[in-house]
N, C-alpha and C positions, 0 to 999 in steps of 0.2 A: 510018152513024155516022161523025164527025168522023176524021181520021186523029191528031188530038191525043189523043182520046180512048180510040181502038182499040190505039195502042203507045206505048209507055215510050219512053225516049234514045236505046235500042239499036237498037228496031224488034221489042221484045217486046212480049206483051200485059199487060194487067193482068192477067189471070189467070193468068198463066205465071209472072208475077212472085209474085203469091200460092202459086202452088201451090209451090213448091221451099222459101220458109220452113215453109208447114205442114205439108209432106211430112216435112223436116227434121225438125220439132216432136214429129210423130207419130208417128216413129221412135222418137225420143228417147224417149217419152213410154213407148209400147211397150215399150224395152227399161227405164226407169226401173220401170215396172210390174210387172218379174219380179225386180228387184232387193228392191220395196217390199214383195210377197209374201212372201219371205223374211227381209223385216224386221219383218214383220208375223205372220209364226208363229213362225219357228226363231228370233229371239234373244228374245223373251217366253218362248216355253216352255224355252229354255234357263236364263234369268234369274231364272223366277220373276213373279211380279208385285211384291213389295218390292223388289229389286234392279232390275225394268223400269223402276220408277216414278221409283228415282232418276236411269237413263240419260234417262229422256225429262225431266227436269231438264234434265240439262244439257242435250239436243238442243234445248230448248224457249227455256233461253238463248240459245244459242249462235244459234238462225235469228230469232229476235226482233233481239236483237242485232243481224246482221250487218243486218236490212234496211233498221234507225235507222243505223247506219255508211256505208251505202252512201250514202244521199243519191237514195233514189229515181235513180239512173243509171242503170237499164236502160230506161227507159220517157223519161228527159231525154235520150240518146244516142241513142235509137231516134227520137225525135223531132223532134231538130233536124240532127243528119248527116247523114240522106238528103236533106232540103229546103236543103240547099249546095251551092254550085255543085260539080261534081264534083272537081275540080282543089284545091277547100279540103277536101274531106271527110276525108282520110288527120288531114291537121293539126289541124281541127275536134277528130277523136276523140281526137288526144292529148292536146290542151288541157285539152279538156273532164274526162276521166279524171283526168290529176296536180292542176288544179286541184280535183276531188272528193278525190283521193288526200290534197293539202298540210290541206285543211279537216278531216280526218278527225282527225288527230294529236293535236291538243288533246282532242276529246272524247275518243281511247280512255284520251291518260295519265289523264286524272278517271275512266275508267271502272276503271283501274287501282288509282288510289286508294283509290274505292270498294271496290272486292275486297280489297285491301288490309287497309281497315276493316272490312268484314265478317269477314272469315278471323280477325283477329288479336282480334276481340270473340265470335271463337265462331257467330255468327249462321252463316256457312256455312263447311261445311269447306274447309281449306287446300289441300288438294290437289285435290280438285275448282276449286278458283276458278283454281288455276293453269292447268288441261286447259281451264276453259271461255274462259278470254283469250289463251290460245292457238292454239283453236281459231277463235274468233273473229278474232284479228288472221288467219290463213291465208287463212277466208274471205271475208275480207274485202278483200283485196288477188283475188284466186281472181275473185271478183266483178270488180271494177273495172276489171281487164283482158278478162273476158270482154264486161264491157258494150260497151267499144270494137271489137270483132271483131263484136257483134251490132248497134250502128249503121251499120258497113258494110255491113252488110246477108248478112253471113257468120250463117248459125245452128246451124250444124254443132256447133263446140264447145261452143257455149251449150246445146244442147240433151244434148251428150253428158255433158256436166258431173255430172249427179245421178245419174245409169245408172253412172257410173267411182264418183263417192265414196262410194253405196249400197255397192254392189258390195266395196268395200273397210272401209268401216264393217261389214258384216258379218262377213267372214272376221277383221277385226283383234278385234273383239268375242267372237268364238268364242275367237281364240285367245288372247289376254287375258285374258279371264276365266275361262278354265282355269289360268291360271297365276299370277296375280294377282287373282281374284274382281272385286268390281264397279268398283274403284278402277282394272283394265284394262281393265274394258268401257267406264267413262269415258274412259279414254287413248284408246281405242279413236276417238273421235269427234275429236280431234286429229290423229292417221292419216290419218283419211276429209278432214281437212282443206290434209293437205300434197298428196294425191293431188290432189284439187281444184288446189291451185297447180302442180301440175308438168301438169296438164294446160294448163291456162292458158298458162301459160310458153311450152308447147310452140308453142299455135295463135296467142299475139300475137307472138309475137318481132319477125318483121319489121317489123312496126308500130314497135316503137321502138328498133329500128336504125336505117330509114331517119327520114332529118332532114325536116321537114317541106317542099318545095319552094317552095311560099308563106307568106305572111302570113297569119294568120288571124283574125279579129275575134271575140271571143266575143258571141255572140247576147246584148241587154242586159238580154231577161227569162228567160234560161235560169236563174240561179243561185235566183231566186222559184219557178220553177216547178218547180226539182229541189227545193227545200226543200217546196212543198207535196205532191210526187210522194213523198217520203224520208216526211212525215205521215202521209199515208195510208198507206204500205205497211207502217206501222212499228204504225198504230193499228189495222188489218186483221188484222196477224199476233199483234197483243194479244187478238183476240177471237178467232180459230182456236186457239191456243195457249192463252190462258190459261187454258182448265180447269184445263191440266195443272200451273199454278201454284199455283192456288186450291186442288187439291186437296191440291199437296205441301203446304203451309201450313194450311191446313183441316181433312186427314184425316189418315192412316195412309201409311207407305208401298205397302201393298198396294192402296188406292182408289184412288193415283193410279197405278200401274200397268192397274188397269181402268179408269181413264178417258182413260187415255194410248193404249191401244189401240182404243178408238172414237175416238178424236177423231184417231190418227195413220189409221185407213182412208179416216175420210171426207177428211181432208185430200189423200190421196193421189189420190183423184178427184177434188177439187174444185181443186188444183193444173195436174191432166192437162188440164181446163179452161182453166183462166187461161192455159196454156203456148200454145196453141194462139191463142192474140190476140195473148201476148207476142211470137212470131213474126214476124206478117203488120204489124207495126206496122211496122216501116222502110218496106216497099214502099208501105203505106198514106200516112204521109207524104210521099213525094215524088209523089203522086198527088190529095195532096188539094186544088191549084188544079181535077183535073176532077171535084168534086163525088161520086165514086163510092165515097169513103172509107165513109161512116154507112151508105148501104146496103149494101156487103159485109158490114160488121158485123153489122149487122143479120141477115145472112141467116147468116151463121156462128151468130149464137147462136139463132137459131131450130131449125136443125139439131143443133145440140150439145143444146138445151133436150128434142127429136122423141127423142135416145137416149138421156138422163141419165132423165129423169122415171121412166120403164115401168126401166129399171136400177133404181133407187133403192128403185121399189114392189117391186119383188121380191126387192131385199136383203133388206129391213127382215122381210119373211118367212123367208128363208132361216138370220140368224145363228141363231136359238135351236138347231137343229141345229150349226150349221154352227161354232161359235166351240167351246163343250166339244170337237167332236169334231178342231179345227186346233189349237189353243192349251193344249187339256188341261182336266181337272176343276177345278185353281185358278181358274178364269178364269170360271167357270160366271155369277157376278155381275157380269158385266162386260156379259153378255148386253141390263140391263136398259138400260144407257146408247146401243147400239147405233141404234137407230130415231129415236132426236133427235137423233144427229148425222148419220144418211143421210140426213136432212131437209135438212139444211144444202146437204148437195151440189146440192139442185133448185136452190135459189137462186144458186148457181155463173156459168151461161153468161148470166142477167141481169145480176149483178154486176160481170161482168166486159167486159160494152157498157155497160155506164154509164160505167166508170173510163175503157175506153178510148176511146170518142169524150170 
């Protein structure tokens, strides 16, 4: 085999280069998972299902939201930062980011507005609209900085990112809404959103302390391409999510807490998925002059596809036991939504070689 083709710049292989983002990822992923466990029985059965229904409101805002905010960046930085000469990369990401960051401004004041008008005509309450543009401006900067630390091909904090604001969305939740009922378990996701930013903080600082060395050219179809990247992620996370809309608006508050809890499980897998591409995309890009880009992919979601499928079949057996006996007797009808959205999950590791080749 070519020596172009067998090592990277450094004199690594391709596969070494893969493996430390998906190790990363997998890590993450892993420890997000025991986070999501406990987001997924102890604050439902803490909550209730009418009180769940309205936390997963706001959460349902609040990650719709950030990923129309974002501008599709993690997947526009993961793509074009690696494939730059190394010496522009550091600058590239800064660019790339504040220019995401300065565009963003105009949409959130309208989204501000918005809230605004809704709160003060009644449509949604005031103090919720406050915790969800709040929460939303944290993560959304939380983001934007993480994206540039994960087109350098850093995926440490990216990946630890949801394993810390779980982890803290929980405990602020418990404590919260012991002392404030559901109006803290909302604040509560504000919280999980400052954590987010002080992690962030922590892992890009030197990025922008240090001044950029060179000049940097912004790539001339990048701003097209984050705009259609920002589309999809933003129309994706409309159809994973919006049951949980359809039903606040539709039903009772207690439906949409048992449809909040299927649809927040299978998301949690079909997330563990997508994270796991999200990853291996920088190294994949700067590797895709030697053609070997589509078929790692390829062979990632084949593998992924070999242990989701036989999971999925076995779930969809297992909740009827298994959800009364985690979640409690309220929860008992929640049962019946469970098996159309573990369905969802097969579709996962396809979906997610499509988006990214």
């Amino acid at each position: 085999m070519p020596e172009s083709v067998r090592a990277g710049p450094r004199g690594t292989s391709s596969a070494g280069d893969l493996r430390r983002p998906v190790v990363a990822g997998v890590l993450g992923k892993v420890a997000e998972a025991a986070t999501l466990v406990l987001l997924a029985t102890v604050v439902p059965r803490l909550l209730g299902p009418a009180d769940y229904g309205r936390l997963s409101v706001t959460l349902t805002l609040v990650a719709v939201g950030s990923v129309a905010m974002t501008l599709g960046g993690a997947t526009l930085l993961a793509r074009y930062v690696p494939a730059a000469p190394p010496e522009q990369r550091r600058g590239l990401a800064r660019a790339l980011t504040l220019r995401l960051a300065r565009n963003r401004i105009a949409p959130f004041v309208l989204l501000t507005l918005v809230g605004a008008v809704l709160a003060v005509g009644g449509w949604f309450p005031a103090r919720e609209t406050v915790w969800v543009l709040l929460a939303l401006a944290l993560n959304v900067v939380a983001t934007l900085a993480l994206q540039a630390d994960l087109g350098l091909g850093r995926a440490g904090a990216w990946s630890a990112r949801f394993p810390v604001q779980n982890a803290v969305l929980i405990a602020a939740v418990v404590a919260l809404y012991g002392a404030a009922g559901v109006d803290g378990a909302i604040a509560g996701v504000a919280v999980a959103g400052a954590a987010g930013l002080a992690l962030a903080a922590a892992a890009t600082a030197p990025l922008w302390r240090a001044a950029p060395r060179v000049p940097v050219d912004l790539p001339p179809d990048a701003a097209r391409f984050g705009m259609v990247a920002a589309g999809t992620g933003a129309l994706t996370q409309f159809v994973q999510r919006g049951g949980v809309v359809a039903a606040a608006v539709l039903s009772t508050d207690e439906e949409t807490g048992h449809a909040a809890v299927a649809i927040g499980v299978a998301l949690a897998a079909t997330y563990a998925v997508a994270q796991v591409f999200v990853v291996t995309l920088p190294a994949l890009s700067a590797r895709q002059a030697e053609g070997a880009a589509e078929p790692a992919l390829r062979r990632l979601a084949g593998a992924l596809l070999a242990a989701v499928l036989p999971s999925m079949a076995l779930a969809v057996f297992a909740v009827g036991v298994a959800v009364p006996i985690v979640l409690g007797a309220a929860y008992t009808n929640a049962v019946a939504a469970f098996p159309l959205a573990l369905a969802t999950v097969v579709l996962a590791p396809l979906n997610a070689l499509l988006l990214q080749a």
